[in-house]
C-alpha positions in Angstrom: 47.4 72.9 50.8 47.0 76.3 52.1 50.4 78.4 53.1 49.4 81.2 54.9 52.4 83.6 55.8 52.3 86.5 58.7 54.3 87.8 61.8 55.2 86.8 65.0 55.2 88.6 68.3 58.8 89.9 67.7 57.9 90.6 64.1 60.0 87.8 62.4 58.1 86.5 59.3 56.3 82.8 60.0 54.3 80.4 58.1 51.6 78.0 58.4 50.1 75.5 56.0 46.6 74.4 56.4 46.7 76.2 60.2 49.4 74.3 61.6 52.5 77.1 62.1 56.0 75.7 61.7 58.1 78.0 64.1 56.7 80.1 67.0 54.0 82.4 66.8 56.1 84.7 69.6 60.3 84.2 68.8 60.9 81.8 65.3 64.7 83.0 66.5 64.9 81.7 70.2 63.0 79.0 69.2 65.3 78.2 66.4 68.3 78.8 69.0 66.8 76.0 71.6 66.5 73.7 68.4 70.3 73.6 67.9 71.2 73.8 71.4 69.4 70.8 72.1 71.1 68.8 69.0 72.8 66.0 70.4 76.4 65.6 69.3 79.6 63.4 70.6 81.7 64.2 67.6 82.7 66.8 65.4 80.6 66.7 62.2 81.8 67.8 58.6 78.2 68.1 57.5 74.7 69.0 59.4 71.5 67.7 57.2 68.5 69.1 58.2 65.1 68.0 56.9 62.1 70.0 56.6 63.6 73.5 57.9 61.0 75.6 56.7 62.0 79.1 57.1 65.4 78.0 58.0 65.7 80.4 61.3 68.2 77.4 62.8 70.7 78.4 59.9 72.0 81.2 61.9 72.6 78.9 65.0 74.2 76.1 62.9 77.0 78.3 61.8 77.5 79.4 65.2 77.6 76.1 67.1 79.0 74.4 63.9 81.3 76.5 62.1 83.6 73.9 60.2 80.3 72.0 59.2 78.7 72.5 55.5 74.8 72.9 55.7 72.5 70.6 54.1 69.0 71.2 53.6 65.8 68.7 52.6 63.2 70.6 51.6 60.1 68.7 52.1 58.1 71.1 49.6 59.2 73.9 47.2 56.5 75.8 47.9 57.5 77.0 50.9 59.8 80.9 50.4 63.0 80.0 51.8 66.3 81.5 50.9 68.0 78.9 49.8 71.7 80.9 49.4 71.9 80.5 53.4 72.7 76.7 53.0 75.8 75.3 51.4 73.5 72.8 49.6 69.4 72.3 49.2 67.8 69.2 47.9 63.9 68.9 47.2 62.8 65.7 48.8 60.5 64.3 46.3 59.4 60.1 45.9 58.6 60.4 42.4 61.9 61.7 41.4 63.7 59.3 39.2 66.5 59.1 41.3 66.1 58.3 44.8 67.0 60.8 47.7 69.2 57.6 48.8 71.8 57.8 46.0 71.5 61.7 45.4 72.6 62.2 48.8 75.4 59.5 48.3 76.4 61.2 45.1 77.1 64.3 47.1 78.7 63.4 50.6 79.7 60.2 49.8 80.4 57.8 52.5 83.3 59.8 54.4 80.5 62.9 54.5 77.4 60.6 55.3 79.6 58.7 58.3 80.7 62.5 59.4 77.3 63.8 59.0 74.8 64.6 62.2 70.8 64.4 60.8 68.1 65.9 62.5 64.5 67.3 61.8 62.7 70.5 62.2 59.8 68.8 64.2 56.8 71.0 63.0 57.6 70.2 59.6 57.2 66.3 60.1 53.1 66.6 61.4 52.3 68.6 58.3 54.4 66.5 55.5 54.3 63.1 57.1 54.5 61.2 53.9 57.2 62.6 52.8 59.0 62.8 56.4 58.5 59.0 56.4 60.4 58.6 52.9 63.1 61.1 53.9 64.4 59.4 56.4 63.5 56.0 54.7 66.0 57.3 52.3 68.4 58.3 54.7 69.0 55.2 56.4 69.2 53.8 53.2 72.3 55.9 52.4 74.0 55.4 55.7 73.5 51.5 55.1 75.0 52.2 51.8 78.6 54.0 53.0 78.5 51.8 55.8 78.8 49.0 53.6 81.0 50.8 51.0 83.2 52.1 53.9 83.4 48.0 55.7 85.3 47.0 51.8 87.3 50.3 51.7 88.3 49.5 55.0 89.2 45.5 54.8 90.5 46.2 51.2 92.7 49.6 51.6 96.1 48.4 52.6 95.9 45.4 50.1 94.9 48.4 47.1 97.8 50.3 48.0 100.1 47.4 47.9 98.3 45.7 45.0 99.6 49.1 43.2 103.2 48.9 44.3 103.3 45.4 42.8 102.1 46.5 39.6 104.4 49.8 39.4 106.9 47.0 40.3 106.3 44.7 37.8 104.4 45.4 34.8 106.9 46.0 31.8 104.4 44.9 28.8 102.0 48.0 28.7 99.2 49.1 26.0 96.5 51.9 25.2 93.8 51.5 23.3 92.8 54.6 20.6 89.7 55.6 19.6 86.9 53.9 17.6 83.2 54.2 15.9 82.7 50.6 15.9 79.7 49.1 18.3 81.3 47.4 21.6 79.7 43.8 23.4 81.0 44.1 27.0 80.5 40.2 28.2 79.1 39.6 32.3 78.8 36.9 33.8 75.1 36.4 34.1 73.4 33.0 33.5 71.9 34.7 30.4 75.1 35.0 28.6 75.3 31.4 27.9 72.2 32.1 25.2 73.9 34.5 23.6 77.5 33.1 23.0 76.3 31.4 19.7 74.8 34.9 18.2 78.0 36.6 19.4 79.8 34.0 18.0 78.3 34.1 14.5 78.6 38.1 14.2 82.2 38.1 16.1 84.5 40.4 13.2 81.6 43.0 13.6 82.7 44.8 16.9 85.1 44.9 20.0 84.7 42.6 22.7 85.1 43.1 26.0 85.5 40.4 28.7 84.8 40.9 32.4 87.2 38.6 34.3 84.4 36.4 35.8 83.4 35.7 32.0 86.8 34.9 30.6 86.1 31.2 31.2 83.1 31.0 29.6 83.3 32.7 26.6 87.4 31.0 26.0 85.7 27.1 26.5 83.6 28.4 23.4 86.5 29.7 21.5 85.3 33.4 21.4 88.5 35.6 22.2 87.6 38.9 23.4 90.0 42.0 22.6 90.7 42.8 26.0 89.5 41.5 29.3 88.6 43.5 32.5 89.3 43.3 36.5 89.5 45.8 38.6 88.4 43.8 42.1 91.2 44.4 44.9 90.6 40.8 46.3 92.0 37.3 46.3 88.8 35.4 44.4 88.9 38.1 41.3 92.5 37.1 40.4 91.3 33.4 40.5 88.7 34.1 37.3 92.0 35.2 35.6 95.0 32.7 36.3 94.2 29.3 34.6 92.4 30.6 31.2 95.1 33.6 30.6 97.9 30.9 30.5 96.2 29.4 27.3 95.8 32.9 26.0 99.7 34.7 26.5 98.8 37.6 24.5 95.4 38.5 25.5 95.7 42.1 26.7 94.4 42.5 30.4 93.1 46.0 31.2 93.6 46.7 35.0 93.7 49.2 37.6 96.8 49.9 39.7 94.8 48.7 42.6 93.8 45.0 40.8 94.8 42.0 42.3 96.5 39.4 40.0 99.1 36.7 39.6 102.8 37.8 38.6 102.2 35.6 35.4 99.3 38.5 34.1 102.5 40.7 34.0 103.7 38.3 30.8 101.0 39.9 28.7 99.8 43.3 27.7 98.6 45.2 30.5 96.6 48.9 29.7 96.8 50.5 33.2 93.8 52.6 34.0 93.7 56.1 36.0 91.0 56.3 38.3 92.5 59.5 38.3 93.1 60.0 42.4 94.5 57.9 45.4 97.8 56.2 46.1 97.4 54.3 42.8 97.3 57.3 40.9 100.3 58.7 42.2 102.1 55.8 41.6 101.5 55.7 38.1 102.2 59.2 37.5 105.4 59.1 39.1 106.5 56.1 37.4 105.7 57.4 33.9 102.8 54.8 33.1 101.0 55.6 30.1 97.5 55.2 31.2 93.9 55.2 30.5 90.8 56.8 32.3 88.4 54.7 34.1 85.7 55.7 36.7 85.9 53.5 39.9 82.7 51.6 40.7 81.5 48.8 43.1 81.5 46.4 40.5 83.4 45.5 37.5 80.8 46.0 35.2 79.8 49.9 36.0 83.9 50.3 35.3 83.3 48.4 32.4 80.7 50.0 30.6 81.8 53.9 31.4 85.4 52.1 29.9 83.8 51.4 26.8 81.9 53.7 26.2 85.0 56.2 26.8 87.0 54.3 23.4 84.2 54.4 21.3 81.4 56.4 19.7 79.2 54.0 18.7 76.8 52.1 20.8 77.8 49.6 23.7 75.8 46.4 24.4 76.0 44.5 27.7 75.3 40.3 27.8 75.2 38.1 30.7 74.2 41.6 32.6 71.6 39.7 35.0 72.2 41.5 38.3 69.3 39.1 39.9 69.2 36.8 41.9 69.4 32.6 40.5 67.6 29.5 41.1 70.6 27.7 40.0 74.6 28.9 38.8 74.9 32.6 39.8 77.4 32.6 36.8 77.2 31.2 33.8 79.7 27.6 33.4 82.4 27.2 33.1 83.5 29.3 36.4 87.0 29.4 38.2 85.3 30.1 41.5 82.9 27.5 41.0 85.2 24.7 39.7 87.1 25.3 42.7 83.9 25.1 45.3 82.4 22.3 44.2 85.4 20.0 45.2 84.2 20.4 48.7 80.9 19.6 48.0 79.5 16.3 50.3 76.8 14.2 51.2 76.3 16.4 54.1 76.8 19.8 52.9 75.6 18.8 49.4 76.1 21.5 45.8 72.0 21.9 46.4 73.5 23.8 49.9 75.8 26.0 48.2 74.2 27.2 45.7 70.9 28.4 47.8 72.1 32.0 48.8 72.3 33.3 45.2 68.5 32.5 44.8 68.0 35.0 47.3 68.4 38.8 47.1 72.0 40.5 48.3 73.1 44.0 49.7 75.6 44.3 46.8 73.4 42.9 44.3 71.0 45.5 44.9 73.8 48.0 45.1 74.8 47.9 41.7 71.4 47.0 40.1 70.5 50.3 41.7 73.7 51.7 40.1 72.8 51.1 36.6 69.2 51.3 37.0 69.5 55.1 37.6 72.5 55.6 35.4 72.0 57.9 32.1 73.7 56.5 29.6 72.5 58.8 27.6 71.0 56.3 25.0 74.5 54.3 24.2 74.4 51.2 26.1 71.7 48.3 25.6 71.4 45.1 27.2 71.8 42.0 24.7 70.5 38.4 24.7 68.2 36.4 22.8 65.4 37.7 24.3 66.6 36.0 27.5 63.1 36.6 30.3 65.2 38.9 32.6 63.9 39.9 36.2 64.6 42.9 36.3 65.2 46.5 34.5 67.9 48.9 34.3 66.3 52.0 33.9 67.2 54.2 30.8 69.5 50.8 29.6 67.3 49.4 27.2 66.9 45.3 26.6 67.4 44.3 23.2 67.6 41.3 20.8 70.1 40.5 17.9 68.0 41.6 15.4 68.2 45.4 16.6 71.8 44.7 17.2 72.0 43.8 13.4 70.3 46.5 12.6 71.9 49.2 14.7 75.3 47.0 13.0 74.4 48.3 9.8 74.5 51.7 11.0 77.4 52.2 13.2 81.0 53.1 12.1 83.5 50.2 11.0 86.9 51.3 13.0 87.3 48.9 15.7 89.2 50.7 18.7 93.1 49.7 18.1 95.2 48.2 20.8 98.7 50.2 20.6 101.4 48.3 22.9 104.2 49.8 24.6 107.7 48.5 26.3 108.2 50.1 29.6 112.5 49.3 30.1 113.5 49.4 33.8 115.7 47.1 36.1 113.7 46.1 39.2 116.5 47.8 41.4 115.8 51.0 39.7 112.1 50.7 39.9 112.6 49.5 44.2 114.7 52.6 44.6 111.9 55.0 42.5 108.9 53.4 44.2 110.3 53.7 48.0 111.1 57.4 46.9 107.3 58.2 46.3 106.4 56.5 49.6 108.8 58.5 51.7 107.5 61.6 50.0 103.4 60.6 49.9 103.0 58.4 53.0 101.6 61.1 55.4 100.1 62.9 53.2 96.2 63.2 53.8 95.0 62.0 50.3 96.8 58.2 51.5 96.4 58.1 55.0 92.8 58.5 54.4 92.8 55.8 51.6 95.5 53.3 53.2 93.3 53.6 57.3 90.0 55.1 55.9 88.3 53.8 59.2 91.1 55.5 62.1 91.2 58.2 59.3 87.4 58.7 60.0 87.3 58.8 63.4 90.4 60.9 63.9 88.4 63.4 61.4 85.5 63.1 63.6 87.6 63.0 67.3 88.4 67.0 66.5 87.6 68.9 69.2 86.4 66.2 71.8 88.0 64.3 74.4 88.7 61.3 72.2 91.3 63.1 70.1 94.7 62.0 70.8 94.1 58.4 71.3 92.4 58.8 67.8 95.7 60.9 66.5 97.7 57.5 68.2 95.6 54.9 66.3 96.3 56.6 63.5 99.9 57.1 63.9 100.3 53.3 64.9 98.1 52.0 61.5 100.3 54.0 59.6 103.9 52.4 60.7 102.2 49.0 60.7 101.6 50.1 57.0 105.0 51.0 56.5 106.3 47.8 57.7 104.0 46.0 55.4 105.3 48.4 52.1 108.8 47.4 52.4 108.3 43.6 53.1 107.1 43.5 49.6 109.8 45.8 47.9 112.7 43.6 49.6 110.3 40.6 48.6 112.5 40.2 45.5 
């Protein structure tokens, strides 16, 4: 590839690789100028991605047209001299980079940024680098399906999160923390694969802390192996379910959830360590209700929570079982299950278990979501996958799969002090706690950091409604979500 730089007409500096120029051999500027004028946009956008820019002439123009917007660039080579201090943010596009364009861009805008984002390519850029044109916008599309998808649960979920989290600030009396340890931790999915490795857990159990995910607390209590603590963290109705019947066997297993968890009124009978994800409504709520808490990274699934969790109480290595995150000929979780004991009592000759069961032999969106999570997660060399050399389908990336006999062996050489559960009694009369929790809604309700969690879709669009016609009935769908929200808060504080 030969990148051949000279002047234009008007003097501005251009470039050309293998002949072809990228901006105008007589004005790179008023060419630059028509580029932006001619961007199509019906909204107002938070961020502008441009791939391929070259010399970035159009950055000039950007700012001008777009002047609340940050500026992205994708770079489709770093050969090319560009000033990269003119953009708010670079990236290099490049497909053998071990994390995908995909999730770095995800990483940085998230899905509020990628929804509020306009995308558009310097066209002389795509004829010379078509390869990597092609995966650029591969990639792109791949993160808008992404916060699309992640913005849909947000969405259906956010109300419920909110008032999952009064419940608990109303509620949860019997609190605990966990302090640190060196011992090795066994984190327990629900994968077929764990049911292999329940006897070997089973026989080394006194050698390290176990951790239950809620969709594994059936199987590993109907083999009598008690973890220390169990997990949830899902919002919804079905991950409460995994919870309910076992935990009334069990009154003084500890439960570690979120603030935004959903669960029974009974799981406020045992221990409860409430976790910080550190922002949000949920946060808030804690805080202002004195919670003792503990840090935890939100994730799309329990089991990212899970292992950043564990690996946050300990120093000593952290092994996942039943971590499958593929999809199953047969069970999709390992038996016993709450969900499944409940589905198959609908099962008939006509719509037969054989029925049921076929999706999870096929691949999923979320699946694939947080297999992609963990395979391009760093772990830094502390977490392992465990089974008896179970024939998994997949890899994880840096997460290395390993059998009990390098578990025994790393054994030998980890610490001995088991992270200690320390409980606590949080006194308060229900009155008290009514009055204390409608305080902190008066106060935080129209503040931006809830309205945009409680209505992150009207939220969105009232963001993106600035400045164009569509602004005040955005401003009135907003206004309207958030009384229907109030209405909802205090029908569950004068529940009781």
């Amino acid at each position: 590839m030969e990148i051949k730089y000279e002047n234009a007409r008007n003097g501005d500096k251009i470039c050309s690789i293998d002949g072809i120029k990228l901006h105008s051999a007589y004005d790179p500027q008023k060419e630059a100028e028509r580029f932006v004028n001619g961007l199509s946009c019906t909204f107002s956008p938070t961020h502008i991605v441009i791939t391929g820019p070259a010399l970035s002439y159009c950055v000039k123009f950007l700012r001008k047209r777009f002047d609340k917007a940050v500026l992205i660039a994708i770079h489709y080579s770093d050969k090319i001299e560009c000033d990269d201090s003119i953009w708010d943010k670079s990236f290099i596009s490049n497909p053998d980079d071990e994390t995908p364009l995909s999730e770095v861009l995800y990483s940085y805008l998230g899905e509020e940024g990628i929804s509020s984002a306009l995308f558009a390519s310097w066209q002389p850029s795509e004829k010379i680098f078509p390869d990597n044109y092609t995966y650029v916008w591969d990639e792109i599309k791949k993160s808008v399906i992404k916060s699309r998808s992640v913005l849909s649960t947000r969405t259906y979920f956010a109300r419920r999160w909110i008032k999952n989290a009064i419940r608990f600030c109303l509620y949860s009396k019997n609190n605990s923390y966990i302090t640190y340890g060196d011992a090795p931790i066994v984190i327990c999915a629900s994968g077929p694969s764990l049911k292999t490795a329940i006897p070997s857990l089973k026989e080394r159990r006194n050698r390290f802390f176990l951790i239950a995910v809620s969709s594994a607390l059936s199987a590993l209590l109907e083999e009598d192996l008690i973890p220390d603590i169990c997990i949830s963290t899902d919002g919804g109705y079905w991950a409460k379910r995994h919870l309910s019947h076992y935990l009334k066997q069990y009154p003084n297993l500890p439960v570690a959830l979120s603030a935004e968890s959903a669960c029974y009124g009974q799981i406020f009978d045992h221990p409860v360590i409430p976790l910080s994800y550190g922002d949000g409504p949920g946060e808030t709520l804690l805080r202002e209700c004195a919670y003792k808490t503990m840090n935890a990274r939100r994730n799309g699934t329990v089991s990212g929570t899970a292992a950043e969790f564990a690996m946050s109480i300990t120093r000593g290595p952290v092994f996942f079982c039943g971590l499958d995150l593929a999809p199953s000929k047969s069970y999709s979780h390992t038996q016993p299950n709450e969900l499944e004991d409940m589905s198959q009592i609908m099962d008939r000759r006509l719509l037969p278990k054989e029925t049921r069961l076929s999706p999870s032999s096929f691949p999923s969106l979320p699946l694939s979501t947080y297999l992609s999570w963990f395979q391009n997660k760093d772990f830094n060399g502390r977490l392992f996958r465990l089974s008896n050399s179970f024939n998994y389908l997949n890899q994880l990336g840096k997460t290395k799969d390993v059998d009990f006999s390098f578990f025994d062996t790393i054994i030998k050489k980890s610490g001995q002090k088991l992270p200690k559960l320390n409980f606590v009694k949080n006194e308060f009369e229900l009155h008290d706690r009514k009055e204390k929790i409608l305080s902190i809604i008066n106060t935080h309700l129209h503040d931006d950091d809830w309205v945009q969690n409680a209505l992150p879709c009207e939220y969105l669009i009232y963001r993106r409604s600035m400045d164009t016609d569509n602004f005040e009935n955005s401003k009135l769908a907003l206004e309207k979500g958030l009384s229907n929200f109030y209405g909802e808060i205090m029908r569950i504080i004068s529940e009781n």
